[in-house]
C-alpha positions as CSV (number, residue, x, y, z in Angstrom):
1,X,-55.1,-13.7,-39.1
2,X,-52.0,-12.1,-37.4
3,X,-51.7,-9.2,-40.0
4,X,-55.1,-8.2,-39.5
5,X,-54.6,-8.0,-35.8
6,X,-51.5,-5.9,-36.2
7,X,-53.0,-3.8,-38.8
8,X,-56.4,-2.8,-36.7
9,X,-54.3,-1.9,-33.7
10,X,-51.5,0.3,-35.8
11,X,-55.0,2.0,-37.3
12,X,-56.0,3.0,-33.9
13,X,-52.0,4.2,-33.2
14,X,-51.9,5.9,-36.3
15,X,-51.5,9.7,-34.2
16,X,-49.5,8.3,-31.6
17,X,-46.9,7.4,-34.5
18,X,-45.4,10.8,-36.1
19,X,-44.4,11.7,-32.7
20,X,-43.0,9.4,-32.1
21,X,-41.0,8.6,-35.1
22,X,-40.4,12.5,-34.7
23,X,-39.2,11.7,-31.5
24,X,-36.5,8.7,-32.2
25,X,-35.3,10.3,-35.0
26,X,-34.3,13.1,-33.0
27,X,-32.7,11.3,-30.3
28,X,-30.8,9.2,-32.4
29,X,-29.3,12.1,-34.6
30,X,-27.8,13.9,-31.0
31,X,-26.8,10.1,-30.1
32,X,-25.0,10.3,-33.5
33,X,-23.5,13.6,-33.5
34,X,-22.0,12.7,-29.8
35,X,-20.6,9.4,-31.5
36,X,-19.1,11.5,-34.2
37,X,-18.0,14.5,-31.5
38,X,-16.1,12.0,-29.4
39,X,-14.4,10.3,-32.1
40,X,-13.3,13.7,-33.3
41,X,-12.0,14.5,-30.1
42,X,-10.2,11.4,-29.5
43,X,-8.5,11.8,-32.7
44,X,-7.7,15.3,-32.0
45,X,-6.0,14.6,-28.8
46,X,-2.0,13.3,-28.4
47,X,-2.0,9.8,-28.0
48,X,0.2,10.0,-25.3
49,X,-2.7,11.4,-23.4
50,X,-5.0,8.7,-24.8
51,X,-2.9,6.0,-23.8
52,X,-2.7,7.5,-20.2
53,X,-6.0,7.5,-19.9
54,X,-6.9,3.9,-20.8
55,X,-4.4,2.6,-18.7
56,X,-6.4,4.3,-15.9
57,X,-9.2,3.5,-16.8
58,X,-8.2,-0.5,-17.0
59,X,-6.5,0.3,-13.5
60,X,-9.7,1.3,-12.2
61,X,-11.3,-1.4,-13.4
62,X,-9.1,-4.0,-12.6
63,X,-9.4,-2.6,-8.7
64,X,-13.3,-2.6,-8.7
65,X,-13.5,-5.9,-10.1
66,X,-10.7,-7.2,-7.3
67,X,-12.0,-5.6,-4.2
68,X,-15.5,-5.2,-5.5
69,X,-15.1,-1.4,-4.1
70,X,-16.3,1.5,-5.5
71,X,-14.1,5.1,-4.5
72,X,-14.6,8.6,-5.5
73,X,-11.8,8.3,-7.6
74,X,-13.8,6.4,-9.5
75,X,-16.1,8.7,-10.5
76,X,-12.9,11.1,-11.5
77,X,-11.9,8.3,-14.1
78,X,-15.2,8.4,-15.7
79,X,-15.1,11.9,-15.7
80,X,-12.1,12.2,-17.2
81,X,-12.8,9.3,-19.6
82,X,-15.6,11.3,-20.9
83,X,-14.0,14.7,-21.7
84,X,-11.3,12.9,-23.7
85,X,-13.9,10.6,-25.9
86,X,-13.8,7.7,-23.8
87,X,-17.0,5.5,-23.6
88,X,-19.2,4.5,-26.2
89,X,-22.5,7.5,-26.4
90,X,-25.1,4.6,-27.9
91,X,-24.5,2.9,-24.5
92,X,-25.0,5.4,-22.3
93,X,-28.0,5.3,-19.6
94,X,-28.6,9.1,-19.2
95,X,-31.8,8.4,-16.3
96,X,-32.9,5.8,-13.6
97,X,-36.8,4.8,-15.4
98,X,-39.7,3.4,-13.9
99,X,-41.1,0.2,-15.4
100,X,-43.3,1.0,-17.9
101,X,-45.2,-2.4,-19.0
102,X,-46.5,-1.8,-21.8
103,X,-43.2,0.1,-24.1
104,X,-42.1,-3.1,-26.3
105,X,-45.1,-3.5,-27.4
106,X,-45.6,-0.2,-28.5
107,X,-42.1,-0.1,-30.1
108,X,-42.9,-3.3,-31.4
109,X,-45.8,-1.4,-33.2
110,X,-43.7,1.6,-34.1
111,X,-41.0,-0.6,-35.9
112,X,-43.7,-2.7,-37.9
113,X,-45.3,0.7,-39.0
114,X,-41.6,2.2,-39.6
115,X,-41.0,-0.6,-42.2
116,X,-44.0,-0.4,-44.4
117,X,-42.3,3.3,-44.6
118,X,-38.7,2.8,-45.5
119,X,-37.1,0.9,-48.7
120,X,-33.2,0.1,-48.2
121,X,-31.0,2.2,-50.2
122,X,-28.2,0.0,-51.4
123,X,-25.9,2.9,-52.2
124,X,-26.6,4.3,-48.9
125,X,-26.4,0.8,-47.2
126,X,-29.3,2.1,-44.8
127,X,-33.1,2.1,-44.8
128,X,-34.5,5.2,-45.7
129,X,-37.9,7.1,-46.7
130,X,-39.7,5.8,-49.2
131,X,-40.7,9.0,-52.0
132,X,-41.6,11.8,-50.0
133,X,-40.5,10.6,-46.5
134,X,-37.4,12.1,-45.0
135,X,-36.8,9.1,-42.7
136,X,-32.9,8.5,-41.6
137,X,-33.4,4.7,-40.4
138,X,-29.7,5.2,-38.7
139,X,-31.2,7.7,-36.3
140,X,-34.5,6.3,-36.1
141,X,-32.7,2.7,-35.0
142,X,-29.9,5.0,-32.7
143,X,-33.2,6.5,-31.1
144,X,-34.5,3.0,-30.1
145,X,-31.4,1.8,-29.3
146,X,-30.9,4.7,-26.3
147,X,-34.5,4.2,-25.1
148,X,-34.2,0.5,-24.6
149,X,-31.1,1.2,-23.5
150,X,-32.6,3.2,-20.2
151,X,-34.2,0.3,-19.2
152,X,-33.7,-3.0,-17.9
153,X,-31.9,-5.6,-20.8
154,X,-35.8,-7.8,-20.6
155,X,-37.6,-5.1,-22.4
156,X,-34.5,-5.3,-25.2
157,X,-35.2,-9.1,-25.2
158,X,-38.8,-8.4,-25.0
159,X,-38.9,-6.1,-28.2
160,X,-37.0,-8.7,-29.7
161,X,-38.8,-11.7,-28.9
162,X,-42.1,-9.6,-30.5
163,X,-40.6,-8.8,-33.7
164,X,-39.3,-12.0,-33.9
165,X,-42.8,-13.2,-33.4
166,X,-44.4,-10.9,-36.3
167,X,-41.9,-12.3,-39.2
C-alpha cells in the first residue's frame, strides 16, 4: 500500500521536518511582508510617477523583445522598477542554484506531513494549525513557492506531478 510507503519514510523524516516547516514559514512571511511593502509604496507614490514608470518599463520591453538586445539601461529600468513597487516579490529569483535531485521529493514529503497538520479555517479562508500548532499555511505555501521558484520550472512540475500522484 501507498500510504504505508509514505508513512515509513515521513517516520524516518520526522527531524528533518520542524526545520524545515520552520524554515518555509519564515521565508514566506518576508516574501509577504515585501508583497505588502511594495503595494504600500506603490500606493504611496503620485501616479504620475507610476504611470511614467510603466511606460518605461513597457518601452524596455518592447526594445528587448524587437532587437533581442539587452543594454545597461536595462538594468536601470529594473532598478528603478523595484524602488517604486514594480515587480511581483513571490516571483522573484534571488540566486543562480545547482541542481539538487532529490528536493521535490522531499517537498513532496513536507507538504503531505504539512496537511495531516493544518485544518482550513473557513473564516480565515486559509489552512491553518490544527489545536496547538501556530502554522500560517499562507506563508508556509509563499515559502515553497520562492524555493521552487529558484529553480528550474521541471522541479515545479515535478512537485506537482508527485502530489498529484499521492491523492
Amino acid at each position: 500500500d501507498g500510504h504505508k510507503i509514505y508513512d515509513a519514510v515521513l517516520k524516518k523524516l520526522s527531524k528533518l521536518m520542524v526545520p524545515l516547516m520552520s524554515t518555509f514559514c519564515r521565508i514566506g512571511q518576508l516574501q509577504l511582508l515585501r508583497k505588502l511593502l511594495k503595494n504600500e509604496l506603490r500606493l504611496g507614490l503620485d501616479s504620475k510617477v507610476m504611470h511614467s514608470c510603466d511606460l518605461v518599463n513597457k518601452a524596455m520591453i518592447s526594445q528587448v523583445m524587437s532587437t533581442n538586445e539587452y543594454s545597461s539601461i536595462l538594468e536601470e529600468t529594473s532598478e528603478m522598477m523595484s524602488l517604486t513597487g514594480g515587480g511581483d516579490a513571490i516571483s522573484t529569483v534571488f540566486i543562480q542554484t545547482n541542481s539538487l535531485e532529490g528536493l521535490p521529493s522531499l517537498i513532496v514529503l513536507f507538504v503531505i506531513r504539512s496537511l495531516r497538520e493544518l485544518t482550513f479555517d473557513s473564516d480565515f479562508g486559509a489552512f491553518v494549525g490544527k489545536e496547538d500548532e501556530s502554522i500560517d499555511g499562507w506563508s508556509m505555501v509563499a515559502g515553497i513557492a520562492t524555493l521552487l521558484r529558484q529553480f528550474h520550472p521541471s522541479y515545479t512540475k515535478s512537485v506537482m506531478s508527485l502530489l498529484s500522484q499521492y491523492l
